[in-house]
DRENPA-3360 file (N, C-alpha, C; in nm, 2 decimals, always signed):
BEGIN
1 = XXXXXXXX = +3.01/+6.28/+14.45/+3.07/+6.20/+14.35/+3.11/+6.28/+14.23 ~ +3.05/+6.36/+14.21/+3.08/+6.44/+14.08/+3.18/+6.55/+14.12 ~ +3.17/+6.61/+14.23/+3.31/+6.70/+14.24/+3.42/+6.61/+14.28 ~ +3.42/+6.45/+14.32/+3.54/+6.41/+14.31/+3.57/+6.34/+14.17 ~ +3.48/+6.36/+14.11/+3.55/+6.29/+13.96/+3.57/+6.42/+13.86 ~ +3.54/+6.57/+13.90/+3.59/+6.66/+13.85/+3.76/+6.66/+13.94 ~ +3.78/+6.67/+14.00/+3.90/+6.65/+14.10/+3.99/+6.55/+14.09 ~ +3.96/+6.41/+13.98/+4.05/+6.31/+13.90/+4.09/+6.36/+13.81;
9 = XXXXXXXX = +3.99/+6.47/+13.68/+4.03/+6.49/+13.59/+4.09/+6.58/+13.58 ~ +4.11/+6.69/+13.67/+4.18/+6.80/+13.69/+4.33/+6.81/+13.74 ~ +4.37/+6.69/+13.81/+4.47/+6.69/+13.85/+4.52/+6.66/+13.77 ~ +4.51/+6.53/+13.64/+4.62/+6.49/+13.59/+4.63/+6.60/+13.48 ~ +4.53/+6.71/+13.46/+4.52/+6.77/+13.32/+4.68/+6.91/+13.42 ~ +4.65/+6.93/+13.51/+4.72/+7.01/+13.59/+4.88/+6.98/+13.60 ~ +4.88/+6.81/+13.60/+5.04/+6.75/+13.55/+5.05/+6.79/+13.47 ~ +5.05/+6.77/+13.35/+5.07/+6.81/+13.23/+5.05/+6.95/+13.18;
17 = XXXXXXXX = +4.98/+7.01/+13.23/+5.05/+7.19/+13.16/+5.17/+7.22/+13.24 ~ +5.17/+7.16/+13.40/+5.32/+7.19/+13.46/+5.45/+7.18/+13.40 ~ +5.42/+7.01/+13.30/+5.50/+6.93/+13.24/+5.54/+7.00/+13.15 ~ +5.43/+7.07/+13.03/+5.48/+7.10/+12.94/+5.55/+7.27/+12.93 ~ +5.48/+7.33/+13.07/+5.61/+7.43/+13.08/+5.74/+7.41/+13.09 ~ +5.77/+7.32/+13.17/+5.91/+7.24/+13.20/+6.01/+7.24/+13.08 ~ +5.88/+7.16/+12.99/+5.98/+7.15/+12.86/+6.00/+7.31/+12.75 ~ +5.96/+7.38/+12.78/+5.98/+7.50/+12.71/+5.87/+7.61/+12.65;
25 = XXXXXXXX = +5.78/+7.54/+12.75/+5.64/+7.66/+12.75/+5.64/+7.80/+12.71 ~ +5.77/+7.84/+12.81/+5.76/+8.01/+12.85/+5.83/+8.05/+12.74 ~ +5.92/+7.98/+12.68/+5.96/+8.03/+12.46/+5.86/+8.02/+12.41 ~ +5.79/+7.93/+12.35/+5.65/+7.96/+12.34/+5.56/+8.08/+12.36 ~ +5.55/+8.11/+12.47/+5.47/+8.19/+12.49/+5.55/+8.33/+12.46 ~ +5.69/+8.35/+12.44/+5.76/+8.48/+12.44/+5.77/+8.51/+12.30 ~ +5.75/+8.41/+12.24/+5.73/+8.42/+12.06/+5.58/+8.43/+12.01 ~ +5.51/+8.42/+12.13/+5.32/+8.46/+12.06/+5.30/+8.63/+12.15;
33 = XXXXXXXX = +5.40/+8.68/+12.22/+5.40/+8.73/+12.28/+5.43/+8.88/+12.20 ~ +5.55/+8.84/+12.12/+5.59/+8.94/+12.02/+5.71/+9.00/+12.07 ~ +5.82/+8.84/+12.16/+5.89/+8.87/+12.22/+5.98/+8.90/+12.12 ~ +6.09/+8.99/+12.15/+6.21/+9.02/+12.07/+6.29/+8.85/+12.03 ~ +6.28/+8.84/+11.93/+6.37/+8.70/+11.89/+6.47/+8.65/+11.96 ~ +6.55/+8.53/+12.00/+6.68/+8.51/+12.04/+6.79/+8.56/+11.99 ~ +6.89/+8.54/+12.02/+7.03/+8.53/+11.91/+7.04/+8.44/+11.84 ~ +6.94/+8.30/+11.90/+7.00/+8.19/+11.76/+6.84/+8.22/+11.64;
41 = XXXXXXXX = +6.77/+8.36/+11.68/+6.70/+8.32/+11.54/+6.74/+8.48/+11.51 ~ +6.80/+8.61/+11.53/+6.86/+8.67/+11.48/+6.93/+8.66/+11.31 ~ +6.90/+8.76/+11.24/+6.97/+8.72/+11.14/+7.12/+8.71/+11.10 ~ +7.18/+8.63/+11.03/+7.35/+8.67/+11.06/+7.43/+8.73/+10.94 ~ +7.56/+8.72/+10.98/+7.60/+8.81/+10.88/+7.61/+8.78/+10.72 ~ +7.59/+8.68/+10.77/+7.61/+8.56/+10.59/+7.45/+8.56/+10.53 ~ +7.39/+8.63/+10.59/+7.24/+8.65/+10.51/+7.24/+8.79/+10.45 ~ +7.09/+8.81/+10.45/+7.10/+8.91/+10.38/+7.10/+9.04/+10.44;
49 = XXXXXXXX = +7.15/+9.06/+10.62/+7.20/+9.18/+10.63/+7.34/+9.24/+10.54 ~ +7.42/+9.34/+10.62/+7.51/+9.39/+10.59/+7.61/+9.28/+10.56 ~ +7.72/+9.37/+10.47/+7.84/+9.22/+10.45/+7.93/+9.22/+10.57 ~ +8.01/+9.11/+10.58/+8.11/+9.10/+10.68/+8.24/+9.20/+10.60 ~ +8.32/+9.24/+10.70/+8.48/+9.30/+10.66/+8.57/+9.21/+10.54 ~ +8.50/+9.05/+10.55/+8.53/+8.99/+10.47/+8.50/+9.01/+10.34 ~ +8.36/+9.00/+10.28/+8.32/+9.02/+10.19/+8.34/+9.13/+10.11 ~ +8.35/+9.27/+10.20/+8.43/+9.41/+10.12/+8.59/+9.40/+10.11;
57 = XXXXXXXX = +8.66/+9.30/+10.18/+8.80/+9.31/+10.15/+8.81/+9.25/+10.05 ~ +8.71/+9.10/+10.03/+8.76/+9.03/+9.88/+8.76/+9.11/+9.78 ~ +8.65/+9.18/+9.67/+8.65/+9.26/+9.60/+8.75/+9.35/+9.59 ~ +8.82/+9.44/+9.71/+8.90/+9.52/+9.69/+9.02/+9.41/+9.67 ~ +9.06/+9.34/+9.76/+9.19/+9.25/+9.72/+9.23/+9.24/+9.54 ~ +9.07/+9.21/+9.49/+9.10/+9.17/+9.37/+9.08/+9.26/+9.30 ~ +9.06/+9.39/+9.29/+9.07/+9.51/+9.17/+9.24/+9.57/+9.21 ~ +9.31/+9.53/+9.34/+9.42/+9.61/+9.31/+9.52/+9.52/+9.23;
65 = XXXXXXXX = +9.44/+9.38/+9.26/+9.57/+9.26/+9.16/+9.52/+9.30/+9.06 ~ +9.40/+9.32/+8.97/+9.41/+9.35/+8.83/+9.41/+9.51/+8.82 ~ +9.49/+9.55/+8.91/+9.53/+9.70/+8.84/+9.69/+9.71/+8.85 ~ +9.72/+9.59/+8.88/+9.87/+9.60/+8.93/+9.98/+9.55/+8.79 ~ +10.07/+9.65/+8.80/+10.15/+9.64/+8.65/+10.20/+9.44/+8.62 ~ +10.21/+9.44/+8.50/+10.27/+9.29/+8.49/+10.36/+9.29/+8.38 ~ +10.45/+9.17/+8.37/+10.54/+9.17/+8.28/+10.70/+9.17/+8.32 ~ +10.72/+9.09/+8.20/+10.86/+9.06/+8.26/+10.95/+9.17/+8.32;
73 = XXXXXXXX = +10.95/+9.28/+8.18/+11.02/+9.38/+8.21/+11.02/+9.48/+8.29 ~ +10.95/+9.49/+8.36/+10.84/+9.50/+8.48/+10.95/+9.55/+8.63 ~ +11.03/+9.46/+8.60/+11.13/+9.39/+8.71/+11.24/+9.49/+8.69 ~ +11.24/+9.59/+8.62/+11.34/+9.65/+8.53/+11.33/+9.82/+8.64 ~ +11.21/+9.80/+8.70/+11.14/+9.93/+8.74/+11.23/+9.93/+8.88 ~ +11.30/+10.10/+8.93/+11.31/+10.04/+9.07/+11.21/+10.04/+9.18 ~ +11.28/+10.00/+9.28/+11.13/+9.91/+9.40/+11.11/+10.08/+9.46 ~ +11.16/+10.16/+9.47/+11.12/+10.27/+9.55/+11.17/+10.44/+9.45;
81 = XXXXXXXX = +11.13/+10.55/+9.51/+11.16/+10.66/+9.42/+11.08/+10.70/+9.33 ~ +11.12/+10.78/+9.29/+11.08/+10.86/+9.14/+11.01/+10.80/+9.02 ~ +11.14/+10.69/+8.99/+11.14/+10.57/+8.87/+11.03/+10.41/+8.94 ~ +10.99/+10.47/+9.03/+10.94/+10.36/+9.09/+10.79/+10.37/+9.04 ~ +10.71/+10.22/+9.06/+10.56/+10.24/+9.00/+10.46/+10.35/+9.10 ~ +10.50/+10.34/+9.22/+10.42/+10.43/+9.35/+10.47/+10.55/+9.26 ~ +10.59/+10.63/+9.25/+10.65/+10.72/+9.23/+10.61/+10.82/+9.09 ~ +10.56/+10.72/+8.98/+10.57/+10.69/+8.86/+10.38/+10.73/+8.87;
89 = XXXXXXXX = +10.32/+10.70/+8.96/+10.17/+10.74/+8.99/+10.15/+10.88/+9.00 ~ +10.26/+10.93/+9.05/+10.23/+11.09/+9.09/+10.24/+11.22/+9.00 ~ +10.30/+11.11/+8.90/+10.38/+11.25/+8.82/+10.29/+11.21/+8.67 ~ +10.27/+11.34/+8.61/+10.22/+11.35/+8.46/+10.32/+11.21/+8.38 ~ +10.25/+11.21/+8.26/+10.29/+11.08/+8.24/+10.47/+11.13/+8.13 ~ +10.51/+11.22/+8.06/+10.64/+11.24/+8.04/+10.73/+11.25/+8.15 ~ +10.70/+11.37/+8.31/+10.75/+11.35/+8.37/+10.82/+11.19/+8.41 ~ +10.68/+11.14/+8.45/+10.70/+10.99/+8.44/+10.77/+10.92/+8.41;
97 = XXXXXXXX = +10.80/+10.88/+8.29/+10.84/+10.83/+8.20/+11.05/+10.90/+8.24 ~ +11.04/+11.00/+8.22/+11.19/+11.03/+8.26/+11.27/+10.98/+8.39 ~ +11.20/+10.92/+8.46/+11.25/+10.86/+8.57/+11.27/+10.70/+8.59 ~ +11.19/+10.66/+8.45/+11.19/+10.56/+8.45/+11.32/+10.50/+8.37 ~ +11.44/+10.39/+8.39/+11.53/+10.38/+8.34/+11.57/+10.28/+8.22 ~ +11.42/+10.24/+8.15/+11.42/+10.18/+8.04/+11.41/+10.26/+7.94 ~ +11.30/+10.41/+7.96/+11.28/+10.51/+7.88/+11.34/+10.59/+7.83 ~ +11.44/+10.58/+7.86/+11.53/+10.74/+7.81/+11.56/+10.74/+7.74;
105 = XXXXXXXX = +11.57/+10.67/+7.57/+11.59/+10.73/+7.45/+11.40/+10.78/+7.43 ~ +11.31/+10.72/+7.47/+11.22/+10.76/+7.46/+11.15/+10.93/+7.53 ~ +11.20/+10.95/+7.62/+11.24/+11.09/+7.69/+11.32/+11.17/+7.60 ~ +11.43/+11.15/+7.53/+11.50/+11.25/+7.46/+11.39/+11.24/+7.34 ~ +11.36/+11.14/+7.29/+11.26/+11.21/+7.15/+11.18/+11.28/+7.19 ~ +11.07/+11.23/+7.30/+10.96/+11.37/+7.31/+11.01/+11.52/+7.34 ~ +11.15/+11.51/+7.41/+11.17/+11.66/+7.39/+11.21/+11.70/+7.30 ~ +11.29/+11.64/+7.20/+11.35/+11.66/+7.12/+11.20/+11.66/+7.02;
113 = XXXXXXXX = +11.10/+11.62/+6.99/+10.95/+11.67/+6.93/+10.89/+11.77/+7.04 ~ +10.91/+11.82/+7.12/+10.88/+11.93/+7.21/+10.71/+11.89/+7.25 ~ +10.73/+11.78/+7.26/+10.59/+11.72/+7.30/+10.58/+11.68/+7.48 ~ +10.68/+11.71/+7.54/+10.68/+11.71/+7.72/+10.51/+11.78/+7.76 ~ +10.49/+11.91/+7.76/+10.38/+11.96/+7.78/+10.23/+11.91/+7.74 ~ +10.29/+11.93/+7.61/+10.11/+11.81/+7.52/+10.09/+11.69/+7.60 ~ +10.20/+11.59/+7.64/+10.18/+11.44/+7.72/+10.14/+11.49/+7.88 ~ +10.21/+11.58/+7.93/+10.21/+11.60/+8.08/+10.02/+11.68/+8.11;
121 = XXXXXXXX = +9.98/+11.82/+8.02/+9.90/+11.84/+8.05/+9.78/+11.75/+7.99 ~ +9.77/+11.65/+7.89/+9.65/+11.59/+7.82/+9.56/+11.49/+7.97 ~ +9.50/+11.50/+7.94/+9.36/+11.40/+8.03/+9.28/+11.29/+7.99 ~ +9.36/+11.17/+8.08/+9.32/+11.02/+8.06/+9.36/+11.02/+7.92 ~ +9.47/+10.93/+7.90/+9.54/+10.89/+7.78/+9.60/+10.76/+7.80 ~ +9.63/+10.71/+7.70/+9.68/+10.56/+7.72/+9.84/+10.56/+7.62 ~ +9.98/+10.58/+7.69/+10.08/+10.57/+7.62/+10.14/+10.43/+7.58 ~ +10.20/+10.39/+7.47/+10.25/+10.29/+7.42/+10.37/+10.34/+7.47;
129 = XXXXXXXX = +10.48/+10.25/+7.55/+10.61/+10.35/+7.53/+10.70/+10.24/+7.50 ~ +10.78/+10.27/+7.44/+10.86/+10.17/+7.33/+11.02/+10.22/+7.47 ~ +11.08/+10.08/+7.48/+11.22/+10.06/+7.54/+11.33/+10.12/+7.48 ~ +11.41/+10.14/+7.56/+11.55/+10.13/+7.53/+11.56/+10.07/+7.42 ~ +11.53/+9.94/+7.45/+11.57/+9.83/+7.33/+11.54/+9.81/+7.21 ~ +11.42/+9.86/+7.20/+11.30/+9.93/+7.10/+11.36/+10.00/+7.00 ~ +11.43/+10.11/+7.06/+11.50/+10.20/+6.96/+11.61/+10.15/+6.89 ~ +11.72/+10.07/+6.99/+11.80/+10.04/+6.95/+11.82/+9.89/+6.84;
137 = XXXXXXXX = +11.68/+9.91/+6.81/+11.63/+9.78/+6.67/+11.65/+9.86/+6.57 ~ +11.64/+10.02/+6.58/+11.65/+10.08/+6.43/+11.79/+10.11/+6.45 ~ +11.83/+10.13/+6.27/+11.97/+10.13/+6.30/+12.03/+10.24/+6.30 ~ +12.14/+10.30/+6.39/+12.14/+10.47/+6.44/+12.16/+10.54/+6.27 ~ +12.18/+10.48/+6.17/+12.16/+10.61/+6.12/+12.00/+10.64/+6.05 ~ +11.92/+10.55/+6.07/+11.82/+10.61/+6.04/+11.73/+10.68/+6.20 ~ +11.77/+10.63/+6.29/+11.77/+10.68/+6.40/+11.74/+10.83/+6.47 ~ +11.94/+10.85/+6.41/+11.96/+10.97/+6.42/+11.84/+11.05/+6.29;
145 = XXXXXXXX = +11.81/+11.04/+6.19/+11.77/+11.06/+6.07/+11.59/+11.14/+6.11 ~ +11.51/+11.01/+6.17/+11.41/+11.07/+6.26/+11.42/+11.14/+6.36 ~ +11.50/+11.13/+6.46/+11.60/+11.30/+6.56/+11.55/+11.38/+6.55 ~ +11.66/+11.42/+6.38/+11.70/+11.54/+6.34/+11.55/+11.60/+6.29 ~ +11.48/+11.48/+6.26/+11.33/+11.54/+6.16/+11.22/+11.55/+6.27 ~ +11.18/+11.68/+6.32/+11.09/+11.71/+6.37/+10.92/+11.65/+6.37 ~ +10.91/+11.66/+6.26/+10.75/+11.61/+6.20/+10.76/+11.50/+6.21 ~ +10.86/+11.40/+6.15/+10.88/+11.23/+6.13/+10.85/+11.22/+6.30;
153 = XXXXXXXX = +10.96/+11.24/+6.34/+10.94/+11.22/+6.51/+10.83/+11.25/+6.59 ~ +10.71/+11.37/+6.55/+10.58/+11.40/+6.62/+10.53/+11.30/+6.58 ~ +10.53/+11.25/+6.44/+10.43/+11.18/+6.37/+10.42/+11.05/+6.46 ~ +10.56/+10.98/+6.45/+10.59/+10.83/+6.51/+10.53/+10.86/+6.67 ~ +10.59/+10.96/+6.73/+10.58/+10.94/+6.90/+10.39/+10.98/+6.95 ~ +10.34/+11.05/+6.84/+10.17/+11.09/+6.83/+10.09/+10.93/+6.83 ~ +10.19/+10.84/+6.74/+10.13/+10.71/+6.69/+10.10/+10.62/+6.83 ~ +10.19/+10.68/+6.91/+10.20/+10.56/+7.03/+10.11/+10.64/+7.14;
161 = XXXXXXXX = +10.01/+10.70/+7.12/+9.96/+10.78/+7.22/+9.78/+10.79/+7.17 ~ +9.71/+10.71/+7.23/+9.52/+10.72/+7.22/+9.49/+10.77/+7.37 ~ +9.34/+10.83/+7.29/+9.31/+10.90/+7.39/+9.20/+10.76/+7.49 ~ +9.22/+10.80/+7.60/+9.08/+10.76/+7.73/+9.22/+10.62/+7.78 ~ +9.21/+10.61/+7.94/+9.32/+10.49/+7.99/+9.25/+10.37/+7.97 ~ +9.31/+10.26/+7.87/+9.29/+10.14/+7.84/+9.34/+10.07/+7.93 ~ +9.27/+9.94/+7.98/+9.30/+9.87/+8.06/+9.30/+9.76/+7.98 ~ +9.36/+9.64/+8.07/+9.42/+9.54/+7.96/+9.31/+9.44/+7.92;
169 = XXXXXXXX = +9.18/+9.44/+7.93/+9.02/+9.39/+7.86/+9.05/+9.48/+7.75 ~ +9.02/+9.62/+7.81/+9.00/+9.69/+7.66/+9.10/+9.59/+7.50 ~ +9.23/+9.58/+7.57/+9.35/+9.58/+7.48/+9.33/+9.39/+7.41 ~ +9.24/+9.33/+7.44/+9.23/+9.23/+7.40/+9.19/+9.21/+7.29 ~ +9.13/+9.27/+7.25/+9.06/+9.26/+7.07/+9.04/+9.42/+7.03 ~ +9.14/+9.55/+7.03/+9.11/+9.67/+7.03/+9.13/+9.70/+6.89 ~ +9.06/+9.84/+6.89/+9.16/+9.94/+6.73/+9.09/+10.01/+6.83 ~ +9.19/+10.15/+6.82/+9.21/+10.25/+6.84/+9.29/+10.35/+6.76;
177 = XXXXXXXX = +9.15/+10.54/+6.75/+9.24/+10.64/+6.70/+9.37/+10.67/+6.80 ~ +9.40/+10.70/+6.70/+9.59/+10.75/+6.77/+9.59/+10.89/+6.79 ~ +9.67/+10.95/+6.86/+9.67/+11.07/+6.83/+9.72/+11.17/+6.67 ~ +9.83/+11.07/+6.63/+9.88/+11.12/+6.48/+9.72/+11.10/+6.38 ~ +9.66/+11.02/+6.45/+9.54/+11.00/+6.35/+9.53/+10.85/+6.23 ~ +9.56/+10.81/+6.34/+9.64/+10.67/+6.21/+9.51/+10.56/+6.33 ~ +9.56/+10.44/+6.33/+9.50/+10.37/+6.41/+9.59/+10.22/+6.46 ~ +9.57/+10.18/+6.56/+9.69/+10.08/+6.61/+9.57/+9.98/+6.68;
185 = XXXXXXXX = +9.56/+9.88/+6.61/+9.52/+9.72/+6.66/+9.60/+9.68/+6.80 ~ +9.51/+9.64/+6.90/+9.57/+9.53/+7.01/+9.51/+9.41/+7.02 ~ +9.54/+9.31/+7.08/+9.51/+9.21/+7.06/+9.58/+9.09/+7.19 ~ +9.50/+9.01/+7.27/+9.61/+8.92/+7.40/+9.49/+8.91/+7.52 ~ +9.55/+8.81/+7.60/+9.51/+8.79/+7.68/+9.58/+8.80/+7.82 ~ +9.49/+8.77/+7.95/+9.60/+8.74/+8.04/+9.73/+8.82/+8.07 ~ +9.87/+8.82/+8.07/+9.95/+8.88/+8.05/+10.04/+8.91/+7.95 ~ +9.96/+8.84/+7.82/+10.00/+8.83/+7.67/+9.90/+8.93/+7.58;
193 = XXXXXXXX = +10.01/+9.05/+7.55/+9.90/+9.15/+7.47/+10.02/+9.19/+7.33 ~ +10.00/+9.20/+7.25/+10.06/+9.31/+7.18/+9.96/+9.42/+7.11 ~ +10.04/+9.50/+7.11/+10.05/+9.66/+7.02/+10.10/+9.65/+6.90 ~ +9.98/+9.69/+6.76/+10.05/+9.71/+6.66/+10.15/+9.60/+6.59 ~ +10.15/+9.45/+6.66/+10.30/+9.37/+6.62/+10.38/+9.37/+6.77 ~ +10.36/+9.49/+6.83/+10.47/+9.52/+6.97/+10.41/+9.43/+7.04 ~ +10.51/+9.36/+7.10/+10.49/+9.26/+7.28/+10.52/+9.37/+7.35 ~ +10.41/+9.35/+7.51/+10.41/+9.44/+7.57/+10.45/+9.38/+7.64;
201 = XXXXXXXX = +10.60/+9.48/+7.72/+10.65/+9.35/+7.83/+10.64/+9.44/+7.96 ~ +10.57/+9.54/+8.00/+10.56/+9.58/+8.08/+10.42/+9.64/+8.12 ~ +10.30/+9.59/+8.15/+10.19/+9.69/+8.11/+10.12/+9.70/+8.24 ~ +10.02/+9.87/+8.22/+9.91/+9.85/+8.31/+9.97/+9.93/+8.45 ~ +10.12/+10.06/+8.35/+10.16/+10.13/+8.47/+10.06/+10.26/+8.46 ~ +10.06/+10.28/+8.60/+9.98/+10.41/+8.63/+10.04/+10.55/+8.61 ~ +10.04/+10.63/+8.55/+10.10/+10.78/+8.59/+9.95/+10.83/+8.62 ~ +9.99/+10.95/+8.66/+9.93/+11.10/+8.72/+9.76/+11.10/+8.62;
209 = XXXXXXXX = +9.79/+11.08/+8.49/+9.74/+11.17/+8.37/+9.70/+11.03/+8.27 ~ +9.78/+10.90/+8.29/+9.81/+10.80/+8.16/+9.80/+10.68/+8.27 ~ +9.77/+10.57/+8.17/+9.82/+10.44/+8.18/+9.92/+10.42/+8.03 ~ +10.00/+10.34/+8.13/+10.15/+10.36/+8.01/+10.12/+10.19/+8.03 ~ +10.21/+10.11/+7.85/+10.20/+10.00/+7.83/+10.34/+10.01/+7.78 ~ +10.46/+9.95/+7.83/+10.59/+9.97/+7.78/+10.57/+9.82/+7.67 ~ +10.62/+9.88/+7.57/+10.66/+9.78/+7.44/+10.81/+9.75/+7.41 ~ +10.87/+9.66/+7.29/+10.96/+9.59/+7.27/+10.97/+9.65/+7.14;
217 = XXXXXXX = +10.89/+9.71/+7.07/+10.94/+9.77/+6.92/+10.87/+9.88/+6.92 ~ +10.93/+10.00/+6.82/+10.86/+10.08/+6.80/+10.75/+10.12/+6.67 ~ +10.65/+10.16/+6.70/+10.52/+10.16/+6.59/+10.61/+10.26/+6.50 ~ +10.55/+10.26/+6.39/+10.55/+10.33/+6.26/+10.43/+10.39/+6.19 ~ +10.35/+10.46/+6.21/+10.25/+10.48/+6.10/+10.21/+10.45/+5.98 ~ +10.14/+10.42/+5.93/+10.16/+10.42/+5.77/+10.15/+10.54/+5.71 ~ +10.14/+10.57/+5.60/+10.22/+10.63/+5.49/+10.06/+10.69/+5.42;
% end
């Protein structure tokens, strides 16, 4: 009698560990086991392993938009070449600037101040560079008048030239020394900045040597 009532309770105990292998025993036992994890308990990439290709493209996506020139006048640049912003990357920043086809009354004054060299060899500088249009706000005979005057003309074209490359944060609530030694306030947000009083209608181009900010008027020093 007693080994058949051991023999009742062992069978049905014998169902049931069968049973509960069935339902997923042998995971169980490969996770007390010190089995290597699944793939669904692996860690993924959205944790705290490595980042996805996504996560390093976002960041880069977004430092080349905020390093990329803006502004109306902007459009003025051509799309390929020399005078182009790629092109305009390579070269010291007067180089630069001479290829650029808003600049070139601004190109004859620095030579004509024999300042090509001083702008092309200087390191990390931030140019203000005043348009075509710029100049042609003063009236040519006082124009021609600063030309002819050497020092007048270092003084003014020194004014539009600080040292270390400003980016357009810096330029939102700025003073900075100048090179002439004077100092020029900036002030803007967004794609709204002026220089000194100057609207910058082109900013945030790259040369070689400079980040150049093309402006709508030209600075004057004070006195």
């Amino acid at each position: 009698m007693i080994k058949s009532n051991r023999l009742a309770v062992a069978l049905p105990l014998l169902a049931l560990a069968v049973s509960l292998t069935a339902c997923g025993g042998d995971a169980d036992t490969g996770a007390d086991m010190g089995a290597a994890p699944s793939a669904s308990s692996a860690p993924t990439a959205t944790g705290s392993s490595a980042p996805t290709a996504a996560d390093s493209d976002t960041p880069m996506a977004g430092e080349s938009a905020a390093a990329a020139p803006f502004g109306a006048a902007c459009s003025a640049v051509p799309a390929s070449g020399k005078g182009s912003f790629t092109g305009m990357a390579e070269d010291p920043v007067a180089t630069a600037a001479s290829n650029n086809p808003v600049l070139s009354t601004l190109v004859t004054a620095v030579k004509k101040a024999g300042l090509v060299d001083t702008l092309n060899s200087a390191e990390d500088i931030t140019v203000f560079a005043p348009t075509d249009d710029a100049f042609a706000k003063i009236d040519k005979a006082t124009l021609d008048k600063v030309l002819a005057d050497k020092k007048m003309l270092t003084d003014i074209l020194t004014y539009h030239v600080v040292q270390g490359r400003k980016t357009p944060a810096d330029l939102a609530d700025g003073s900075f020394a100048t090179l002439q030694g004077g100092k020029v306030t900036t002030s803007g947000s967004g794609q709204d900045y002026t220089v000194g009083g100057a609207g910058v209608v082109c900013g945030n181009v790259s040369t070689r040597n400079a980040t150049v900010y093309i402006i709508d008027t030209v600075l004057m020093p004070k006195k």
